[in-house]
C-alpha positions in Angstrom: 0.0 0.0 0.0 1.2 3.5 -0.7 0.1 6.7 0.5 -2.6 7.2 -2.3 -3.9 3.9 -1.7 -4.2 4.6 2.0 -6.3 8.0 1.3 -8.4 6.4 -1.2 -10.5 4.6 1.7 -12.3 5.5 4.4 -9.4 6.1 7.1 -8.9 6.8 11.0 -7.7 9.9 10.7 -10.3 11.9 12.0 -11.4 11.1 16.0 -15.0 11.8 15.1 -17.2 13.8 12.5 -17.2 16.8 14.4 -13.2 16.4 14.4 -14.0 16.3 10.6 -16.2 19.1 10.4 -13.7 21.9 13.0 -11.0 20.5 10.8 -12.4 21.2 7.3 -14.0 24.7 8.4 -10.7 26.2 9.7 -8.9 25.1 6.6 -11.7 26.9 4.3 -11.5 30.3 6.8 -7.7 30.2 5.9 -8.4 29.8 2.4 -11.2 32.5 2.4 -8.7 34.7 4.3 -6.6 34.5 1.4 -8.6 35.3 -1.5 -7.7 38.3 -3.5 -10.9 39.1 -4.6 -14.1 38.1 -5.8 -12.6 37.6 -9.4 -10.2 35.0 -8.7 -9.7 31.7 -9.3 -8.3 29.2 -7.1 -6.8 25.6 -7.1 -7.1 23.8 -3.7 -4.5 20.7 -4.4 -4.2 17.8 -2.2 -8.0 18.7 -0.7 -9.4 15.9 0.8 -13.2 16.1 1.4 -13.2 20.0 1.5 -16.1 19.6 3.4 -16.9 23.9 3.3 -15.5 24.2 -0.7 -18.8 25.8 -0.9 -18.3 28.3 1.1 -15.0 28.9 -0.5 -16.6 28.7 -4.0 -18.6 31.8 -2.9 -15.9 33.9 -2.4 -14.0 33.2 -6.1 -14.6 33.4 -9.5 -13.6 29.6 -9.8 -13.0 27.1 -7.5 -9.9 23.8 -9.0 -10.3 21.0 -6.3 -7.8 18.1 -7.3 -7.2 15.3 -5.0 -5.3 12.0 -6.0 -7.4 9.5 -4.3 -10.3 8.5 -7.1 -13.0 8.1 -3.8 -12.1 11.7 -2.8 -13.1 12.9 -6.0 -16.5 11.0 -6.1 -17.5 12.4 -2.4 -17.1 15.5 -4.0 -18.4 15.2 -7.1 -21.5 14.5 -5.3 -21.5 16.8 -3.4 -20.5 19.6 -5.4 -20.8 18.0 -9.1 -23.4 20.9 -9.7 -21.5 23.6 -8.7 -20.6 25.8 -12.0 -18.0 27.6 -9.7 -16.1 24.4 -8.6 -14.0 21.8 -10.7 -13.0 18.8 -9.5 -9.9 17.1 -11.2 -7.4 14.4 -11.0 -3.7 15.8 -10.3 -3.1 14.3 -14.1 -5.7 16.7 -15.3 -3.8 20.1 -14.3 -3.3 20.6 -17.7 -6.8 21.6 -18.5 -6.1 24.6 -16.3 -5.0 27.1 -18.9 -1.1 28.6 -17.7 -0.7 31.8 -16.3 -4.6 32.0 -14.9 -4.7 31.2 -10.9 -4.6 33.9 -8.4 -3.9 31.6 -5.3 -3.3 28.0 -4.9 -3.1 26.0 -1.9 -1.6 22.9 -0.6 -2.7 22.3 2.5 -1.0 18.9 4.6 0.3 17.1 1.3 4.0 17.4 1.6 4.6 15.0 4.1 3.1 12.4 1.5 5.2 13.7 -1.0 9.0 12.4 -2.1 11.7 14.8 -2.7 11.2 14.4 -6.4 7.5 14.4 -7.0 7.7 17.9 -4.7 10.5 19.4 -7.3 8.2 18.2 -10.3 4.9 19.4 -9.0 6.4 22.5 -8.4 6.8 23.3 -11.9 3.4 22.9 -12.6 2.4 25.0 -10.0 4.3 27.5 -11.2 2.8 27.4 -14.6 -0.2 27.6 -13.7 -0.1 31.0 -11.3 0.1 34.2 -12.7 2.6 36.3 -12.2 1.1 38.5 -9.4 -0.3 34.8 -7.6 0.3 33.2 -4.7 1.7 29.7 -3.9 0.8 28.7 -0.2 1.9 25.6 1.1 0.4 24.9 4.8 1.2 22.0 7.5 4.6 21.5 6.4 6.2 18.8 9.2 9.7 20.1 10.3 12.2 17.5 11.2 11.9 18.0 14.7 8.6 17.7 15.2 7.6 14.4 17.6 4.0 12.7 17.6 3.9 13.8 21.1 3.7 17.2 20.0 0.7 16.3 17.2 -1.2 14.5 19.5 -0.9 17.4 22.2 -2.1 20.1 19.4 -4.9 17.7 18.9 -5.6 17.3 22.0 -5.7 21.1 22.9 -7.7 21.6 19.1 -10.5 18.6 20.9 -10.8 19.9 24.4 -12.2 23.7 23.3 -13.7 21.7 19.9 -15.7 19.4 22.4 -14.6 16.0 21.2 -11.7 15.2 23.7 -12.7 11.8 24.9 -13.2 10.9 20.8 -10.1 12.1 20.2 -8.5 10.3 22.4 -9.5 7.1 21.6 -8.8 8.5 17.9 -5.2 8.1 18.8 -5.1 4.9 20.2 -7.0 3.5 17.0 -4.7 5.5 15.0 -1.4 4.0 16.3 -3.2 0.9 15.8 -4.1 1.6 11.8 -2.6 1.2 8.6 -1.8 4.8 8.9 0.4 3.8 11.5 2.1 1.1 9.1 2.5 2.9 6.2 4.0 5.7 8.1 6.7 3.4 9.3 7.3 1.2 6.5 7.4 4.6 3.7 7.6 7.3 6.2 6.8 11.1 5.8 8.3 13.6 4.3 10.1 16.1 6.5 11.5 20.0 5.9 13.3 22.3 7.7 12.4 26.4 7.0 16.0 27.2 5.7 15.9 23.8 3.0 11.6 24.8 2.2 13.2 28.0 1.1 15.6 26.6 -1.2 13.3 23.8 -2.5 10.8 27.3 -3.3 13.5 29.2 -4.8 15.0 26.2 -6.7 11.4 26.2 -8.6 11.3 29.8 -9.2 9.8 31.2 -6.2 10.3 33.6 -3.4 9.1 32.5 -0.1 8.7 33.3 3.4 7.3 31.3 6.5 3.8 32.7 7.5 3.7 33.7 10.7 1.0 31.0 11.6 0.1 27.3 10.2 -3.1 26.7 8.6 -5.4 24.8 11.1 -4.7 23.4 14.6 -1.1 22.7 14.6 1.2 25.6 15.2 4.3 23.5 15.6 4.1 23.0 11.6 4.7 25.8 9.2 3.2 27.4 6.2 5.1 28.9 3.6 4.0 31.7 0.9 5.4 31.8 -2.4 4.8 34.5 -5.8 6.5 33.7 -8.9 10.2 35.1 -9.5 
C-alpha cells in the first residue's frame, strides 16, 4: 500500500465527524482569508473532502479541487458535481487549467506524502499555472523535529475547546493501531526544515517566506508563501 492507496479509503484519521467538520471549516477560513478578490480563481491541491468548498466557492470566481485519491473525487463530485463555480480534477488533469490564470493555490498537509522528487516536479506545474502577481501557499509543512507527542498534544488542545476530547482520544489509540500507522513506518513522511523549504521554493522559481501562523490546529508545523520570480 502507498500513500494514495491509504487516502483512497475510508481512514482513522479523524477522532469523530465533528473532528471532521472543525477540521475542514478552519482550513476553508484560511483559504477564504486568502482570496484576493471576488474575481479569482483558485486551485485547492491535495483537498481531501473540503467539506466547506462551498463556502469557498462563494468567495472566487472559480474554485480547481484536485485530489489524487479516485473516492475523494467521487465524495465530492456528489456533493458539489453541480456547482458551476467548482471543478474537481485528477492531479493528471492540471493541464486543463489554462497557464498563467490562478490567483492563489493552496496545498494544504500534502508534503509529508510527497518524495523529494515528485515535490520538485509538482512545483513546476504549480508554477505554470499561477500568474505572475499569484500566490503559492503551502500549509502543514512537518519540520524534522517535530515528535507525535507534540501532534497529539495540538490535537488534544484543538479537541478539548472543539468538544470531542474523549473521541479524540480514543482516535489516537485507533490510529497507532491503523494502517496509517504502518505505512508511516514502512514509507515514512516527508520532513522539511524552514531554511531547505526555502531553497526547495527558490530552486522552482519562487520567493518564499514562512507565515507567521500554520493553517489549522497545529502551530508546531509551518506554512510557507510563495509568488512567482
Amino acid at each position: 500500500m502507498n500513500w494514495r492507496d491509504y487516502w483512497n479509503q475510508d481512514t482513522p484519521i479523524y477522532a469523530s465527524e465533528r473532528h471532521k467538520l472543525l477540521h475542514y471549516r478552519l482550513v476553508a477560513n484560511d483559504i477564504i482569508s486568502l482570496i484576493p478578490s471576488p474575481d479569482a480563481r483558485i486551485l485547492d491541491y491535495g483537498c481531501g473532502e473540503a467539506l466547506f468548498a462551498d463556502r469557498v466557492a462563494a468567495r472566487c470566481t472559480h474554485l480547481y479541487l484536485s485530489d489524487a485519491a479516485p473516492l475523494v473525487r467521487d465524495r465530492l463530485t456528489e456533493r458539489l458535481g453541480d456547482n458551476p463555480k467548482v471543478s474537481i480534477l485528477a492531479p493528471e488533469d492540471l493541464s486543463t487549467i489554462p497557464d498563467a490564470s490562478l490567483d492563489l493555490i493552496v496545498v494544504n498537509s500534502l508534503l509529508q506524502y510527497l518524495s523529494l522528487e515528485e515535490l520538485r516536479a509538482v512545483l513546476q506545474i504549480w508554477r505554470a499555472k499561477l500568474k505572475a502577481t499569484g500566490r503559492l501557499v503551502i500549509a502543514d509543512v512537518v519540520p524534522p523535529d517535530l515528535r507525535p507527542v507534540t501532534d497529539a498534544k495540538a490535537l488534544l488542545s484543538f479537541a478539548w475547546t472543539g468538544g470531542f476530547l474523549m473521541a479524540a482520544l480514543r482516535g489516537l489509540v485507533r490510529t497507532a493501531l491503523s494502517d496509517y500507522r504502518k505505512i508511516r513506518d514502512e514509507i515514512g513522511l516527508s520532513h522539511y526544515s524552514e531554511a531547505e523549504m526555502l531553497d526547495i521554493l527558490r530552486d522552482a522559481g519562487f520567493t518564499a517566506e514562512r507565515a507567521e501562523r500554520n493553517f489549522g490546529h497545529n502551530q508546531a508545523r509551518m506554512t510557507f508563501v510563495a509568488t512567482p520570480i
